[in-house]
C-alpha positions as a printed NumPy array, in Angstrom:
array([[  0.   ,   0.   ,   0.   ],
       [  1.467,   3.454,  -1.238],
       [  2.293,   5.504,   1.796],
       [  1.179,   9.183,   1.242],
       [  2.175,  12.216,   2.648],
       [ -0.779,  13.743,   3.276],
       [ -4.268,  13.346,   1.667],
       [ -5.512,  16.418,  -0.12 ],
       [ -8.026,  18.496,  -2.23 ],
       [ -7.713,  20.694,  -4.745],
       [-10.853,  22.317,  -5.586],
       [-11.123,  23.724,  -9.268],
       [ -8.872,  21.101, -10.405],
       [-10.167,  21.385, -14.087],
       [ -9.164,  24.743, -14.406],
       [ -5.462,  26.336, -15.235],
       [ -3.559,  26.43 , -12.095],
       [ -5.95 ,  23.698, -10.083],
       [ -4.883,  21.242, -13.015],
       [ -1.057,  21.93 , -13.094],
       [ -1.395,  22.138,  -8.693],
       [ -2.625,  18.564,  -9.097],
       [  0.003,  16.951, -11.101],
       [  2.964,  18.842,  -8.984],
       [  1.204,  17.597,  -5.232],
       [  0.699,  13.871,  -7.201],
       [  4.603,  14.092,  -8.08 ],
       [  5.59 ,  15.399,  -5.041],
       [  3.992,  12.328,  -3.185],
       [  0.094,  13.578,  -2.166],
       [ -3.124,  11.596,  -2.525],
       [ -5.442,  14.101,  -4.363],
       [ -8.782,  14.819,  -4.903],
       [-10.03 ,  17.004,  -7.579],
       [-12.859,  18.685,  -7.449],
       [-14.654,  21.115, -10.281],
       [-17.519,  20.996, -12.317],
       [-15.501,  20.552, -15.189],
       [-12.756,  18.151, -16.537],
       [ -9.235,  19.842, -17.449],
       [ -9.447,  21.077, -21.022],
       [ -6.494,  19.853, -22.693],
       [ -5.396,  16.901, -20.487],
       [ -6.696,  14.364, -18.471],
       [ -6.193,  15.106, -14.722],
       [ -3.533,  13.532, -12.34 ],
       [ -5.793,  13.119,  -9.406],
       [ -6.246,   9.745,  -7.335],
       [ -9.441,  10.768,  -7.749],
       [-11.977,  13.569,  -9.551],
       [-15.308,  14.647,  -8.966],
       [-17.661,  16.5  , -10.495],
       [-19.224,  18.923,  -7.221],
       [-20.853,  22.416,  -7.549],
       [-19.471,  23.989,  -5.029],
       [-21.997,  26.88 ,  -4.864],
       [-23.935,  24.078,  -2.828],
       [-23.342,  23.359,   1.041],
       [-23.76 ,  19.522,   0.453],
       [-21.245,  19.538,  -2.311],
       [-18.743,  21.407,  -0.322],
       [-19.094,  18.909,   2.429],
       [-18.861,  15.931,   0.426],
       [-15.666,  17.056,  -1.69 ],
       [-13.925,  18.33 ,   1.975],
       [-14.523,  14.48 ,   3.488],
       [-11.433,  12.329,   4.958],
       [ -8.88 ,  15.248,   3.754],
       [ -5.814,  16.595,   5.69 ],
       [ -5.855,  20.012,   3.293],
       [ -7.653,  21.802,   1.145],
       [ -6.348,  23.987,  -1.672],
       [ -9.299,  26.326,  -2.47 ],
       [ -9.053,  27.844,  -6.078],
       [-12.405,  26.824,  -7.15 ],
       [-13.808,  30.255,  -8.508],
       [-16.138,  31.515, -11.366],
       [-13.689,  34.146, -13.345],
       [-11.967,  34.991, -16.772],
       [-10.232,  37.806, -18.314],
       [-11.148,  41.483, -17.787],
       [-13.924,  41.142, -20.562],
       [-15.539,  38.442, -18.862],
       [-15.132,  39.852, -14.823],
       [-16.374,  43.571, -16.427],
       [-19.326,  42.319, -18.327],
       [-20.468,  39.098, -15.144],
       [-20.11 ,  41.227, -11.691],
       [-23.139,  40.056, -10.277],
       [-22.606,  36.286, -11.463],
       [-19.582,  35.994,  -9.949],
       [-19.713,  37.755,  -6.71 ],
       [-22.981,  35.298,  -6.125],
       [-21.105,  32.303,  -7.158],
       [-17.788,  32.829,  -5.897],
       [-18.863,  34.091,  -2.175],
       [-21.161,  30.946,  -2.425],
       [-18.337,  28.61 ,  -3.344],
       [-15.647,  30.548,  -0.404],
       [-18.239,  30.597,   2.446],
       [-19.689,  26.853,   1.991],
       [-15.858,  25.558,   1.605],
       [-14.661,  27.37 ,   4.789],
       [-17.849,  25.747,   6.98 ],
       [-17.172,  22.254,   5.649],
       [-13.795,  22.515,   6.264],
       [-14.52 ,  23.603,   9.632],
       [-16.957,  20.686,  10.172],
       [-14.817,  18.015,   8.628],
       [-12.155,  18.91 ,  11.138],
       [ -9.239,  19.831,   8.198],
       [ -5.971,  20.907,   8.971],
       [ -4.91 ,  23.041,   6.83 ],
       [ -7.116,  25.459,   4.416],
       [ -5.741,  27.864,   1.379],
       [ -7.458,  30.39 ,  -0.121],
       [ -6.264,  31.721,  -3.78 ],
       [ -7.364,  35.657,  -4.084],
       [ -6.103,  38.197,  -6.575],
       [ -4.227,  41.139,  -6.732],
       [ -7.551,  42.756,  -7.542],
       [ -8.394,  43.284,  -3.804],
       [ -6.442,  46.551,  -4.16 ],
       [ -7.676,  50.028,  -4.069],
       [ -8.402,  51.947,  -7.585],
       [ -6.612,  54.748,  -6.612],
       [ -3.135,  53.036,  -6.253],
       [ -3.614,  51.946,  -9.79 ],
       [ -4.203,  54.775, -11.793],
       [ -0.711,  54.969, -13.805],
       [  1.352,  52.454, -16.076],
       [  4.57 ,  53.619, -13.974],
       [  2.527,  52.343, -10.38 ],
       [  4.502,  51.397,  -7.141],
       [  4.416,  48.118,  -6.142],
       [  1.536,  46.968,  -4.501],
       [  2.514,  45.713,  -1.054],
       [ -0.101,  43.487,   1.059],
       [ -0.684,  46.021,   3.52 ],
       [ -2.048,  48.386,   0.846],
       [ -5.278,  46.658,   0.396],
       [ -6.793,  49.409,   3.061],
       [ -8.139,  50.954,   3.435],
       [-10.503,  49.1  ,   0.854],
       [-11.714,  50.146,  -2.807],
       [-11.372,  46.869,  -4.633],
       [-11.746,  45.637,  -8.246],
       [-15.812,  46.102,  -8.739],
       [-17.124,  42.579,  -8.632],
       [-14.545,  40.077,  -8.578],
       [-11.8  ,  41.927,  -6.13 ],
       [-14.69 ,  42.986,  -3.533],
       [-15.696,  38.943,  -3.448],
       [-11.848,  38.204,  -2.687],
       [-11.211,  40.576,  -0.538],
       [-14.164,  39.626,   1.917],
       [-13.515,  35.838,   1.133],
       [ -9.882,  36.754,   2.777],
       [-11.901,  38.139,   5.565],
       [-13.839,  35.29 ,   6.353],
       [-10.59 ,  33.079,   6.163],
       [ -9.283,  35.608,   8.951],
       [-12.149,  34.947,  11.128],
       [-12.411,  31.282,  10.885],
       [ -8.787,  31.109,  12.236],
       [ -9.413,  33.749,  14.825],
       [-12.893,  32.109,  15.873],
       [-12.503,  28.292,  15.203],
       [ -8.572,  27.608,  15.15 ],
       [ -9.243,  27.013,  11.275],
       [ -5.514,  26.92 ,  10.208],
       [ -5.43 ,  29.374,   7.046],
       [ -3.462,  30.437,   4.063],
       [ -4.508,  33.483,   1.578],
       [ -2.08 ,  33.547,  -1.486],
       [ -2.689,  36.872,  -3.821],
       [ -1.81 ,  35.766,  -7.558],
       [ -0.494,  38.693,  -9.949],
       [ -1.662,  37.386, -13.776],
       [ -0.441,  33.743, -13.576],
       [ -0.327,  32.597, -17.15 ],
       [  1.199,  29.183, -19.043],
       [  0.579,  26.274, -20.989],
       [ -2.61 ,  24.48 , -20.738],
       [ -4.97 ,  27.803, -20.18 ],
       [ -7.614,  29.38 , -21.858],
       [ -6.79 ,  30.778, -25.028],
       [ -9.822,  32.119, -26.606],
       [-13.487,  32.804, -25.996],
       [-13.477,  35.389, -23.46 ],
       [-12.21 ,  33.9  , -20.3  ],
       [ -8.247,  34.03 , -21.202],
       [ -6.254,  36.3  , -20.024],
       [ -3.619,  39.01 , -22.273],
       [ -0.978,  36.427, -22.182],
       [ -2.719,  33.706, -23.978],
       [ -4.544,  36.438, -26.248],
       [ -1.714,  37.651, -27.625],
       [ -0.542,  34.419, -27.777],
       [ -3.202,  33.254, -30.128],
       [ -3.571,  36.701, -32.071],
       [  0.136,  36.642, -32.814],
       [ -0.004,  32.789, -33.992],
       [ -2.938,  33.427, -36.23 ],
       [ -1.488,  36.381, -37.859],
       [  0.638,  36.314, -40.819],
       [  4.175,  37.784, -40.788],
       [  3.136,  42.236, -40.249],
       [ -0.253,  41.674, -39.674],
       [ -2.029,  43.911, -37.914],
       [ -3.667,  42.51 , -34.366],
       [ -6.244,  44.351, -31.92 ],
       [ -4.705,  45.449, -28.416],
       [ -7.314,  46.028, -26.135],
       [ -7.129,  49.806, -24.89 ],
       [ -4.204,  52.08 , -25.748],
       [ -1.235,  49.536, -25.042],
       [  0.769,  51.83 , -22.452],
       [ -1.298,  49.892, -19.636],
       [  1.38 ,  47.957, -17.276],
       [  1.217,  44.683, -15.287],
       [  3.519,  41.886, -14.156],
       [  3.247,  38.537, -14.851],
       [  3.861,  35.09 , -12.995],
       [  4.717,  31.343, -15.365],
       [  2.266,  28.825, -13.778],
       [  5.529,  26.701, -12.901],
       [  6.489,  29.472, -10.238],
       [  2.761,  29.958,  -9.217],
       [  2.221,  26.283,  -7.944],
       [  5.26 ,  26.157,  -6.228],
       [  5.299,  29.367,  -4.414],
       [  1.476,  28.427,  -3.271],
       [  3.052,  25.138,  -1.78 ],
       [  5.499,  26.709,   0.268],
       [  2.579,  28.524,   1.377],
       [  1.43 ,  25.873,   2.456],
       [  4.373,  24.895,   4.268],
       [  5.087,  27.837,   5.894],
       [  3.887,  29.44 ,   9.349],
       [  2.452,  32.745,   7.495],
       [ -0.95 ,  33.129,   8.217],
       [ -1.715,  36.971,   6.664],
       [ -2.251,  37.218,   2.905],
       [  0.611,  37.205,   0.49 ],
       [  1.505,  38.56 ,  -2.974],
       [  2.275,  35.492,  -5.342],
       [  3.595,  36.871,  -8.671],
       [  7.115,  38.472, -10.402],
       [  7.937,  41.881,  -9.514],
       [  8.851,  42.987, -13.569],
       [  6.151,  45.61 , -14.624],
       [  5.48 ,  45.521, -18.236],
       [  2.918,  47.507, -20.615],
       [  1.139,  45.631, -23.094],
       [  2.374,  46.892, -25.629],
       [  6.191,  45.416, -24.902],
       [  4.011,  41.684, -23.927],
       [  2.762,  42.2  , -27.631],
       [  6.43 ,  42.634, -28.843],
       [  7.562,  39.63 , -26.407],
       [  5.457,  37.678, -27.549],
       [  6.552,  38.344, -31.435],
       [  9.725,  38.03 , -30.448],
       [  9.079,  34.746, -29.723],
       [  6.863,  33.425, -32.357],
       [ 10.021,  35.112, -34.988],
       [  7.171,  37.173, -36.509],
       [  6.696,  40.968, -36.797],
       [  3.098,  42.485, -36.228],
       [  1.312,  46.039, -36.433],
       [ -0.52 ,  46.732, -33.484],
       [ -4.171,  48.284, -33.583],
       [ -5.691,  49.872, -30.458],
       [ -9.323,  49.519, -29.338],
       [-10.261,  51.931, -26.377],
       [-13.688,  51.225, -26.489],
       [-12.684,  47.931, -24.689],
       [-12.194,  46.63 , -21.101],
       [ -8.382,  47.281, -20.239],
       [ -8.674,  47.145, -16.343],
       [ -6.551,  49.082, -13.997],
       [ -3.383,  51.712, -15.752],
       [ -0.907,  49.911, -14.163],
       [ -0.03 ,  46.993, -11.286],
       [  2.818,  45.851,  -9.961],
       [  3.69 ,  42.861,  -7.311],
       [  6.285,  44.   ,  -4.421],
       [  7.533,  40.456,  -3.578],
       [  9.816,  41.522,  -0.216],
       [  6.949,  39.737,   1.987],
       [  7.291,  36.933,  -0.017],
       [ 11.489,  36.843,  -0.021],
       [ 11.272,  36.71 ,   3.826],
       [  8.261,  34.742,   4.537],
       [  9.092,  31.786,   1.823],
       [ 13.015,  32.401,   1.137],
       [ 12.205,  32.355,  -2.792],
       [ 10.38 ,  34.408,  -5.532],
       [  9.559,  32.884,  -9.255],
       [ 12.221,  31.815, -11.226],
       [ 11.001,  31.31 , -14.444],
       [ 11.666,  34.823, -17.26 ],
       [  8.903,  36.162, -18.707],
       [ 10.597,  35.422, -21.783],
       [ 10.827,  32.039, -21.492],
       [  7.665,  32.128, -20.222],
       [  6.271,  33.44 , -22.836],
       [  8.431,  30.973, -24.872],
       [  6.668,  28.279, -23.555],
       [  2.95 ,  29.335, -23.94 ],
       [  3.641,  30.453, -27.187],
       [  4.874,  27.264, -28.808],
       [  2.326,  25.41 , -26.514],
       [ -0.814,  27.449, -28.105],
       [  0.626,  27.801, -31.516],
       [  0.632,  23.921, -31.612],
       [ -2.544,  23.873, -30.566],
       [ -3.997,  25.946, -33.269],
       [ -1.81 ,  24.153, -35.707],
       [ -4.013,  20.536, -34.751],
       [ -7.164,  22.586, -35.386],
       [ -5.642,  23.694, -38.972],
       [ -6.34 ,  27.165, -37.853],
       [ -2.806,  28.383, -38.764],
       [ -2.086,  30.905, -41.638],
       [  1.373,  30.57 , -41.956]])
């Protein structure tokens, strides 16, 4: 009989990061659950075992939370900005539906260890309202003026993780992710994120092409590879730190240099053309990563640029199987 070191669940496990958390905890010697209403999209999961649970409902929540030692919470209803502009309602109600039911059944199945996945979207407006922004350190998320919708919903989901350690002894993590992006994510139809959609755009384009850039390109963000992502929320995990913590790289680019990045990588010039009539978020966010140097010891190590490398040649090939390529 296999002798695990823990038993686990990953909730959201046919998403991006819940899929690529899976595989890592099933390498690095976990039994794992997966939980989502959906299978992965691209590859079959690496769980012990997957289930299909809506987690909006209380008696999904505390079936998927039986006979586990940890939970690793990223189940959430959420996309690109297109999708979390044009769905506030729909995923505040599902998403604080999905947080509060998990953190009761986790509380009522006795589990050890809980980990909540927000979003650098918990921070206020008015911090973010230039491409050349200061870094946005965890203490700056008050006072509060969150992301309409979707960062309001994380920032009192971190709230309620707060008071279930302070009023049960529920042992709690809260990771903030800064635009996680990689192989095996949403590419098109309105959940992907810029990464991926200039990843496709740039694939389908023929050499000085002209692609759409949502808004007027000088708009600035960092960006964390997936690789770095799971492994920072693991030692998380493994760590004493309790408070919420930034999770992404510290290297605040606009989106107009991803764009060029990206060509770079695919060996293929492109025009840009600039839509402003479209969703483009905040002007500019950054990740300061000293809480995470001395709470974890590490930051990501993976380059945008090879990154980018990566997701590139991963999305490109899948275009290429659809015969979708113009090249």
């Amino acid at each position: 009989m296999t002798a695990y070191r823990a038993r686990v669940l990953v909730t959201g496990a046919g998403g991006f990061i819940g899929h690529h958390l899976v595989k890592h905890l099933v390498e690095w010697g976990y039994w794992v659950r997966g939980v989502d209403v959906k299978e992965p999209e691209f590859e079959a999961t690496h769980a012990h075992e997957f289930e299909h649970l809506d987690l909006r409902r209380w008696d999904a929540c505390l079936e998927a939370t039986r006979g586990v030692d940890e939970v690793y919470n990223l189940a959430a209803n959420m996309g690109g900005i297109g999708f979390i502009e044009a769905n506030k309602a729909m995923i505040m109600h599902d998403n604080v539906l999905i947080n509060v039911h998990m953190l009761e059944a986790a509380r009522v199945n006795t589990v050890g260890r809980y980990l909540y996945t927000s979003s650098a979207c918990v921070y206020p407006q008015s911090l973010q309202e230039s491409p050349d922004v200061a870094p946005l350190k965890e203490e700056d998320a008050y006072p509060a003026d969150a992301e309409d919708g979707y960062g309001w919903e994380k920032l009192f989901s971190e709230r309620q993780c707060r008071h279930y350690a302070e009023d049960y002894g529920l042992d709690t993590r809260v990771v903030r992710f800064h635009n996680i992006f990689g192989p095996l994510g949403t590419f098109e139809g309105g959940r992907e994120k810029s990464p991926a959609a200039m990843c496709r755009k740039v694939a389908l384009a023929r050499p000085n092409d002209e692609i759409e850039i949502w808004g007027d390109g000088k708009q600035t963000r960092s960006y964390c590879y997936v690789d770095d992502c799971v492994e920072g929320i693991y030692h998380l995990m493994r760590s004493d730190h309790r408070e919420p913590l930034n999770l992404g790289q510290d290297r605040m680019i606009s989106i107009d240099a991803l764009v060029d990045m990206v060509a770079g990588a695919a060996g293929k010039p492109v025009k840009k053309r600039y839509d402003t009539s479209k969703p483009q978020g905040v002007r500019g966010r950054n990740s300061d990563n000293t809480r995470l140097r001395q709470v974890l010891g590490w930051v990501p190590q993976v380059s945008l640029e090879r990154g980018l490398e990566l997701t590139y040649q991963w999305i490109r090939d899948q275009l290429a199987a659809q015969g979708r390529l113009l090249e």
